[in-house]
Every structure is written in structure tokens, then in C-alpha cells.
N, C-alpha and C positions, 0 to 999 in steps of 0.2 A: 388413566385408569380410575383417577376418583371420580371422574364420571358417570360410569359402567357403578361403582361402588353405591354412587347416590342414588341412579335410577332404580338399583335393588333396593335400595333402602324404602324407597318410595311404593316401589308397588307392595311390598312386604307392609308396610304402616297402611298402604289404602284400600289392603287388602281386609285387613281388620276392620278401618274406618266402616268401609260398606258396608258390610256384614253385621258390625252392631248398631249401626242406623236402621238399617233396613226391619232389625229384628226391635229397634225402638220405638222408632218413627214408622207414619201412615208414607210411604215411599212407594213409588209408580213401579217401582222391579229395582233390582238387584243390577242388572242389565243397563238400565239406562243410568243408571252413576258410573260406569263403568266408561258407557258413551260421554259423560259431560268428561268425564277423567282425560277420556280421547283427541274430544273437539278443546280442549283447553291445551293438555301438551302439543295439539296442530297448529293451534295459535301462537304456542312458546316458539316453535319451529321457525315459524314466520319472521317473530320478534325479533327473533335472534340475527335471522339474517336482514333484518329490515335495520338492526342495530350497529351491521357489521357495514351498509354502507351507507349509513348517518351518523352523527355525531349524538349517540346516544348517551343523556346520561351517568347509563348502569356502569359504563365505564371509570366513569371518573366518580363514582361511589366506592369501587373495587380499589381504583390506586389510592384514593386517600386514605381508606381504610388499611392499606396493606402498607403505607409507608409509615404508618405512628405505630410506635410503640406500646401507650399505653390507651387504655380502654375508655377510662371514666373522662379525660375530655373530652369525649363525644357525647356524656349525658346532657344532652341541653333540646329543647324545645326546636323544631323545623328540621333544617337536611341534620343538621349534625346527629341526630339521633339514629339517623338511617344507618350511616356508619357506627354505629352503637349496633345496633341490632346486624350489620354486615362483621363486626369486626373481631369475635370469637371466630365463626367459620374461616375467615381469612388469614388472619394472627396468629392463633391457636391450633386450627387445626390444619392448615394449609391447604385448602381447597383453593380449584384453580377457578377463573372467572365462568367457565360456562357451570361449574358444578353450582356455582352459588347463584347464577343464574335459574337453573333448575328450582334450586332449596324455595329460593324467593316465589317461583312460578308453581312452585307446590303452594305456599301460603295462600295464593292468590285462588287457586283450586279450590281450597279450603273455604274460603270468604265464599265463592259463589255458590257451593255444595249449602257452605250452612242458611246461608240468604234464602235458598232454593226449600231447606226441608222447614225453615220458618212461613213461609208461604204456603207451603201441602200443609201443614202443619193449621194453618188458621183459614186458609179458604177450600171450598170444597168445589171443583168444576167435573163435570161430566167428562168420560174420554172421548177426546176426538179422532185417535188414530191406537187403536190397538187399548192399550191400559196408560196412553198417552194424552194428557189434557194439555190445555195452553199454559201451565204453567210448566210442565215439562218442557213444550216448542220454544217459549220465549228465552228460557234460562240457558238455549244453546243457541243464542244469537252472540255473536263473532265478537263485539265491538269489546264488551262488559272482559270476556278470557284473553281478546289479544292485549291489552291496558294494564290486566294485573298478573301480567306472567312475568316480571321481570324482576332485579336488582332496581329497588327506586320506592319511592314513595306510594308508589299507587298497588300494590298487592300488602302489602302491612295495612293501608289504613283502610282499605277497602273488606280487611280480615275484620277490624277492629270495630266498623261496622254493623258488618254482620255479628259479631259477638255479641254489640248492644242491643243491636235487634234483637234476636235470637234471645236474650235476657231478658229483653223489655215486654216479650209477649208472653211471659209467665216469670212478672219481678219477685213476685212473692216465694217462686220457688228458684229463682235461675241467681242471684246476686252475685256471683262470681263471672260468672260469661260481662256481665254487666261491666262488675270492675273491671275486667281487661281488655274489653273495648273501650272504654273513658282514658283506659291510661295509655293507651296504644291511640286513640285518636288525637289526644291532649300534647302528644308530646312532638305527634308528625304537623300537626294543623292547628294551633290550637283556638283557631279563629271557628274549624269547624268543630270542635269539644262546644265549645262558647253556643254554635247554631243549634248542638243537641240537647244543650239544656234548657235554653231558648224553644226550642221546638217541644220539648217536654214538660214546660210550665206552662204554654199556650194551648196545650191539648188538654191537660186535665183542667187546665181554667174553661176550657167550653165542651165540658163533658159530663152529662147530667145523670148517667148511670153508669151501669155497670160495672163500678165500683166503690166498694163501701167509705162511707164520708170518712172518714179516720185515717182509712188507709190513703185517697186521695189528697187530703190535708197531710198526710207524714210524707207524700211524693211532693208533692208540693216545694214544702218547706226545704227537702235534700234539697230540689234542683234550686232552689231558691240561694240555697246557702250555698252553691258548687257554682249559681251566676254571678253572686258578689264574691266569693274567695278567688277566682282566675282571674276574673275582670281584668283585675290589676297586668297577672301576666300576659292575657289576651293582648290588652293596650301595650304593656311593652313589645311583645313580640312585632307587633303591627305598627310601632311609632306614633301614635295620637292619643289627644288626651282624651277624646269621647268616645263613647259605647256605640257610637256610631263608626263603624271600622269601614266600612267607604271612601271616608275622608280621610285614612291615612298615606303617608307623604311616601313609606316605605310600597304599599300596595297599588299608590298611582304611579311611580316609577317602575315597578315591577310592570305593571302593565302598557306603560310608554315604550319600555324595551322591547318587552314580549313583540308587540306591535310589528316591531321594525324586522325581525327575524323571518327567516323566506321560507315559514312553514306555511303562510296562504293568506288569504285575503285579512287585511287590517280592521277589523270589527271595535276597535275603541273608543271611535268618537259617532258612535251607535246610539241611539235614546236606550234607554232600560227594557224596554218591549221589546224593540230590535234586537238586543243583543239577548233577553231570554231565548227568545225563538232560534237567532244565529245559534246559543249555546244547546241548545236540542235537538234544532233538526236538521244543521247545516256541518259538512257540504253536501250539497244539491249536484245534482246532473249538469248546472251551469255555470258552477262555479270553479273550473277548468283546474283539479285538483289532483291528475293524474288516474295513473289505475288505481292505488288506493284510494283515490278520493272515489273514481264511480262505484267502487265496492261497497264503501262505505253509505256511500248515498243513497245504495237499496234498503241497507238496513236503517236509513233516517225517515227514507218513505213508511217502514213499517211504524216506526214512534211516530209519525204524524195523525197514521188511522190511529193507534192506540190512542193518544192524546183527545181528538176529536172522538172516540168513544169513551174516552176518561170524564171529559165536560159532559156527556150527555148523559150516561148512565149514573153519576158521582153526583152531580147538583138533584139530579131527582131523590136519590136514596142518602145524603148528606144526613139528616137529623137522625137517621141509624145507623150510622158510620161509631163503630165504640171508640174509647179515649185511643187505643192502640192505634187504628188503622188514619185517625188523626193526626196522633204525633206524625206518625210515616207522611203522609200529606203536607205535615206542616215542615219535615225534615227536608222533603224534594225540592218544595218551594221555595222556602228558605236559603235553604246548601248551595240552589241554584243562583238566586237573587244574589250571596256572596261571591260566589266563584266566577258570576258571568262581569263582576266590574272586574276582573285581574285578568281576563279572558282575554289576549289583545290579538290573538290571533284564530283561524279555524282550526290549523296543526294543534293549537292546544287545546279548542274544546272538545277535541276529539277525546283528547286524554283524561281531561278533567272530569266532563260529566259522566265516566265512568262510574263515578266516586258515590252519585245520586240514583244514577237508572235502576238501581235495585230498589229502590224505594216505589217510584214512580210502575216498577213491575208489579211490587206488591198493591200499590192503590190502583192498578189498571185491572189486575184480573179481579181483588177484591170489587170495584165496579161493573166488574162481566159478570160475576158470579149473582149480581140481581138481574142483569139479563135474561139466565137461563130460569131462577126464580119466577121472573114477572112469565115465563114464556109455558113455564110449568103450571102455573095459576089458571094461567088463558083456558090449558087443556084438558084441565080440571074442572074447570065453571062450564066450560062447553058438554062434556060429557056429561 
């Protein structure tokens, strides 16, 4: 029954959500949130049963959480937090595994809903199917809603993301969305909190407008002070003494393991290129990965053209790329460069670069979107 209980709950809450986006935000219809709402609970569907016969996780986030008693030893940095954030619905309120499976596969809804109205929100593309543009078509590709519909680390941090996004492309008015994506990615990963402030001091370092000197110099200086204050906990959480977290002894074992588990081909003793590209656009057609795996492979053929029009259109329009669509760039790049050394298998880049594609969505239509510019020009000069 608290099933039935939580799905009212859910459309009753997204019922509102839609409804005041729609009436705040530049949003393609009312309609097509309704659809991403759809194609994500279809993906929950999937999960659920693709969990029921693997050895998923989500389960053993549910029994740890539901065998302690008390709450606050789970406040601590990596899994244990997950059960922090699992362990009132569990504990307290007694929700059974698939409802908390649900609750979790809402957050993850959430995360791509807000990713989705940050991008309408800063780029403008023509529709290609009704009052449908590409970033409409993109943001209901399969991969991004089956990965964060579940109990587990990937629909929290993937929320906590988008929150910072979402904050970061109006910080001057947003600073709340801000704080709770730092403290919600800080406490799941803190290796990737570390990449986003990293990636936020590199972008206003090579950003020569669009924002005023003072206020670049006070962004500056936060991320500055938010890279030396965690540092410390970065490095403990990861085991090494350098800001080089590559070299740690904890993340190359992580990744020795990973390796060995019969989620699919062993990609660890990969060069760095190899395994970028493994971690984007693989599994392929040949890499004998099941029916999930050919499923999946269609949608990596679509990130390939993306990608291959991300370098063509992006290097041409680079020097007017704002501080924003920068950091996003320097976050994909980055996020990915970390994630793909603990990467030891295909079964988990599947997972993983879940965590980045929304970024890489956001720099890919932002680079289409001078496409149809330069294409507008043409038919302007011509006439």
C-alpha cells in the first residue's frame, strides 16, 4: 500500500512542479514534462526489474539503512551518506524497498527536469518537431533517466548537479540552489565537489567578459577558498597526499576490483584517450554486451555525432563561449578525465558518465545553437 501512497504523492507534487515552471520558465509545453515525467518512470520500470535479477546495489543501501538504529552515523562523506539521506524514509517512516526506490527515482526526475529547464533557459534552438527542439529530443534519451531512477548514488548527485548548474547560471540571483548542490555533491563524491570548483576557478580564469571584474574576483576568491578548505577532505577521502587524486592507492584499487567483476570488458590498463572515448561512447555493436548492451549502443552512436559536431561547431565559436558555458565544458571534461581512471569496467561507464552527459548536453546544443546562427546569416547576406 505505501506504494500506491507514494505514487499519489508524486504526481500530486509534479503536478504543481509543472505547472509553476512552466508558468516561470521559457518551457516547450506543459505536455512534454509530463512525457520526460513518463519516459523516466519507464526507465524506473526497467531498473527495477533489471535490479531484481542483478545484484543491484539499491538493495543493500535499503538493508543497511533499515538495520541501524541511529541516523547521524551515516553523516560522513561517500556511501555512508546515501544511507543518511535513505534512512528517515526507512526508519522512521517505514517505507518498503520499492517505495523508496520510487522517492529516490523521483529525485533523479528532478535532476533532469532542472538540467533540462537550465538549458531552455540559456540556449535558444529553433523547433524541429512541433514546439519541439533538440534540446527537448536529447533530454529524453534513455541512458541519463535509467541511471538515476533508483536507491544509490546516482539520482542524489546527479539532483545536486543540476542544482549547481541551475544556480550557477544566475549566481547572483540563484545562491541557494548553489549551496545545495555543493553540499549534496560534497558529501556523495567529494572528489567530484573538488572537479567543480576546479572547473569554476578555470573558467572565470579564461573569461574576459561578461562579467563584471569584482564580481569575477569575489567568484574567484569563494572557489578559491572552497579548493584549499576540502582539499584536505578530498585527499582523506581518496587516501594520498597529492591534489593529484589519480595517484590515490584507495581509487586505484577501487578500479583493480571494478575491473575484475563480469559487468563487461576490462578497460583499466587503457591509455587516458582510450579510456575517455571507452568512457563516452562505449559499449559499441562489438563489444558483445547483451541486449542491453545493443540498446545502449544506439544511444552511444548518437553521443558520437554529437561529440564530432561538439569539436566542430565549439572550436569555431570558442572565444564567445561566456564564463558559464565554460565552466560546463571544463566540468564534462574534467568530471570525465576523473571518473574514467576508476572506470575498470564498460558495466560501470554505463553508470558513471551519467553523472557528466548533462553537461556535455548543455555544451553540444549550446554549439548547435551557432549552427543555426551562422545558417541564419547565410540567408540574410544572400537576400
Amino acid at each position: 500500500m505505501d506504494i500506491l501512497a507514494i505514487i499519489f504523492l508524486i504526481l500530486l507534487v509534479n503536478t504543481y512542479l509543472i505547472k509553476a515552471l512552466v508558468n516561470r520558465f521559457d518551457i516547450a509545453s506543459e505536455r512534454y514534462l509530463w512525457v520526460m515525467f513518463i519516459v523516466h518512470f519507464l526507465m524506473t520500470s526497467a531498473y527495477m526489474l533489471y535490479a531484481y535479477f542483478t545484484a543491484s546495489d539499491s538493495v543493500a543501501y535499503y538493508d543497511t539503512a533499515q538495520a541501524s538504529e541511529e541516523w547521524l552515523v551515516f553523516f560522513k562523506t561517500g556511501t555512508p551518506f546515501i544511507h543518511f539521506l535513505a534512512w528517515p524514509f526507512i526508519a522512521v517512516i517505514g517505507l518498503s524497498y520499492y517505495a523508496v526506490m520510487l522517492l529516490f527515482s523521483y529525485f533523479g526526475y528532478l535532476a533532469v527536469l532542472y538540467f533540462y529547464v537550465t538549458a531552455r533557459e540559456n540556449i535558444k534552438l529553433k523547433p524541429v518537431l512541433q514546439t519541439w527542439s533538440a534540446t527537448e529530443l536529447i533530454f529524453l534519451l534513455p541512458n541519463l533517466h535509467f541511471w538515476t531512477s533508483s536507491l544509490g548514488k546516482g539520482s542524489p548527485i546527479v539532483f545536486g548537479l543540476a542544482m549547481f548548474t541551475f544556480g550557477l547560471s544566475r549566481f547572483n540571483r540563484r545562491l541557494m540552489p548553489i549551496l545545495i548542490g555543493s553540499v549534496l555533491v560534497f558529501f556523495i563524491r567529494p572528489h567530484i565537489f573538488f572537479t567543480l570548483v576546479a572547473a569554476v576557478m578555470v573558467g572565470i580564469f579564461v573569461t574576459r567578459s561578461g562579467i563584471k571584474s569584482y564580481l569575477k574576483w569575489l567568484i574567484f576568491l569563494l572557489a578559491l577558498f572552497l579548493f584549499i578548505y576540502f582539499s584536505g577532505d578530498v585527499l582523506k577521502f581518496t587516501d594520498t597526499e597529492s591534489l593529484d587524486i589519480t595517484s590515490s592507492s584507495v581509487i586505484s584499487h577501487r578500479a583493480e576490483e571494478l575491473s575484475k567483476s563480469g559487468s563487461g570488458v576490462n578497460i583499466k590498463e587503457y591509455g587516458i584517450v582510450m579510456k575517455l572515448l571507452t568512457f563516452w561512447f562505449r559499449p559499441l555493436f562489438f563489444d558483445g554486451q547483451g541486449a542491453f548492451g545493443i540498446i545502449v549502443s544506439f544511444e552511444n552512436l548518437v553521443y558520437i555525432f554529437m561529440f564530432i559536431m561538439l569539436l566542430w561547431q565549439g572550436a569555431l565559436h570558442w572565444v564567445r563561449w561566456n564564463g558559464w558555458f565554460r565552466i560546463c565544458t571544463f566540468i564534462f571534461f574534467m568530471g570525465s578525465f576523473i571518473l574514467a581512471q576508476v572506470t575498470g569496467n564498460l558495466g560501470l561507464a554505463m553508470r558513471q558518465k551519467a553523472q557528466f552527459m548533462p553537461f556535455f548536453f548543455i555544451i553540444f546544443l549550446y554549439a548547435l545553437s551557432y549552427r543555426y546562427r551562422d545558417q541564419a546569416n547565410k540567408v540574410f547576406i544572400s537576400r
